[in-house]
C-alpha positions in Angstrom: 0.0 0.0 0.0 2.9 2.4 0.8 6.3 3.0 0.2 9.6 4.6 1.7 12.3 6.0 -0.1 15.7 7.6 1.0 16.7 11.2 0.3 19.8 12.8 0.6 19.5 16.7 1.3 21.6 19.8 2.1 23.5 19.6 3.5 25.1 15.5 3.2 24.9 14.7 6.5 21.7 14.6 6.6 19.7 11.5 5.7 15.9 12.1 5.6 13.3 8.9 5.0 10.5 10.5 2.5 7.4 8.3 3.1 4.3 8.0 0.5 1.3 6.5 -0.4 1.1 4.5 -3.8 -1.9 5.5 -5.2 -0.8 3.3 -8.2 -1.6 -0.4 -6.6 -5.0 1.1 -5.7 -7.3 -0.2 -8.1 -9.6 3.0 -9.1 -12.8 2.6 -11.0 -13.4 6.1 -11.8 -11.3 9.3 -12.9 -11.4 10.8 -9.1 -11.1 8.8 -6.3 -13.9 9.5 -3.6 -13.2 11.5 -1.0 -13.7 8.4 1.6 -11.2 6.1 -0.1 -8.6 8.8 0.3 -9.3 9.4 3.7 -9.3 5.4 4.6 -5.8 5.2 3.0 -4.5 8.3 4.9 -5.7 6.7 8.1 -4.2 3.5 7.2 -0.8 5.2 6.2 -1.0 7.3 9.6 -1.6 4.0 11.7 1.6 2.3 9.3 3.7 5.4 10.3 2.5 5.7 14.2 3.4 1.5 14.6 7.2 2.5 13.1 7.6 5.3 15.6 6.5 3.3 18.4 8.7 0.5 17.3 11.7 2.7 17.2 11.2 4.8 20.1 9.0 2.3 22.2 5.4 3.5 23.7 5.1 7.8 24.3 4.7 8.3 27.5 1.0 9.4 28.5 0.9 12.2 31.2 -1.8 12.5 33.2 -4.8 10.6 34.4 -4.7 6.9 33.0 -7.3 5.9 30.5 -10.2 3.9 31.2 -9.5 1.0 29.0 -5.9 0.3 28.1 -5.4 -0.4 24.6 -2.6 -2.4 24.3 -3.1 -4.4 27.5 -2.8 -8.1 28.2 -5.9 -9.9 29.1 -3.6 -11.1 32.3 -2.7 -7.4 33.1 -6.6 -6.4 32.5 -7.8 -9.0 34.6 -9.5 -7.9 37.8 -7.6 -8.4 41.5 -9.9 -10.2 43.8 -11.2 -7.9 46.7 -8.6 -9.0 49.9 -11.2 -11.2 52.2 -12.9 -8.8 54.2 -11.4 -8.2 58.1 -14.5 -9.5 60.8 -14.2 -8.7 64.9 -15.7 -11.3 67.1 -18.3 -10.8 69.6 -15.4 -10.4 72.2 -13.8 -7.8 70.5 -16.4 -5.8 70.0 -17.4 -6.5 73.4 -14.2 -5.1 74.6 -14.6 -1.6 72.3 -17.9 -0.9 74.1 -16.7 -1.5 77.7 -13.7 0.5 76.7 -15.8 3.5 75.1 -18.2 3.8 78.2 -15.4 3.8 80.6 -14.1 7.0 78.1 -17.4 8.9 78.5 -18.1 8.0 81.9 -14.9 9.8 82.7 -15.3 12.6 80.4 -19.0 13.2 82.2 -17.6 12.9 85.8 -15.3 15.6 84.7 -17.9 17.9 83.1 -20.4 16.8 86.4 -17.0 17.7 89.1 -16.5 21.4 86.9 -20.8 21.8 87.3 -20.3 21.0 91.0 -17.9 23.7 91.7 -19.2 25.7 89.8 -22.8 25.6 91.7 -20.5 25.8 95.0 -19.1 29.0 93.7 -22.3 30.7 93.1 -24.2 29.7 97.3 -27.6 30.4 97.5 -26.1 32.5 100.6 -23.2 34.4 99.0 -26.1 35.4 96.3 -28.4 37.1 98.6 -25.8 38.8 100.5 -24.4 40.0 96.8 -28.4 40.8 96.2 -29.3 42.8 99.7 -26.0 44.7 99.8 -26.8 45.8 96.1 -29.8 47.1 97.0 -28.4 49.2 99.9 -26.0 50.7 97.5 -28.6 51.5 95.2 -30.9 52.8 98.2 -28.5 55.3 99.1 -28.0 56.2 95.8 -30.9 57.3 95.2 -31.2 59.2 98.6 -28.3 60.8 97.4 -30.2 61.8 94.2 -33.7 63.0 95.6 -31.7 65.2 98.2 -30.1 66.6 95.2 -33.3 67.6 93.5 -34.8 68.6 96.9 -32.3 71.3 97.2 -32.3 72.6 94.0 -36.0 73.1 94.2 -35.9 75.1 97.6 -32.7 76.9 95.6 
């Protein structure tokens, strides 16, 4: 279907292989070829010409995410790993975690209930009415202090 032929260019030391299609094997049964035949042989040429590169240079390195379905893959290198047997804990063990999980949280709420408990020490039902009553003799006198104020200034 194709053909190569070598080239020698300017300057000599270069060597340059000149590849073509030979249109003249290609058995045409009209004057123009149509437009789908042409195309088919460029693919096909395209395809020859990618397979010699590959061969020379070996596979082009893909960057990026992988594809979905190799395409030049062995059915052994395709083939699906089995799923590692799934990991079961026994009635003991799991046992064990929830004994070991309400020991946490009871100590974690005996800590939260000791901080409430001095907390409600702190603030007596005796400290807070002596707080209360000797606010409200400051605030008496306060406004004793006030009225006396006004009283003056309306006899002034």
């Amino acid at each position: 279907m194709g053909g190569c032929r070598s080239v020698f260019v300017n300057p000599p030391s270069r060597f340059v292989a000149i590849s073509y299609i030979d249109l003249s094997r290609t058995v045409i049964n009209s004057k123009q070829m149509q437009t789908e035949q042409i195309i088919a042989l460029l693919i096909a040429e395209r395809d020859r010409l990618s397979r010699a590169i590959e061969a020379l240079q070996g596979p082009a390195r893909r960057r990026g995410r992988p594809p979905a379905r190799p395409t030049n893959a062995s059915p052994a290198a395709t083939a699906v790993k089995a799923a590692p047997k799934k990991r079961r804990i026994s009635a003991a063990g799991r046992r064990a975690i929830a004994e070991a999980a309400k020991r946490r949280w009871a100590a974690i709420k005996a800590k939260e209930a000791e901080r409430n408990k001095v907390a409600v020490e702190a603030a007596s039902p005796s400290e807070d009415e002596q707080f209360k009553k000797r606010m409200s003799e400051v605030m008496k006198a306060s406004w004793a202090k006030r009225k006396r104020a006004a009283a003056k200034k309306k006899a002034a």
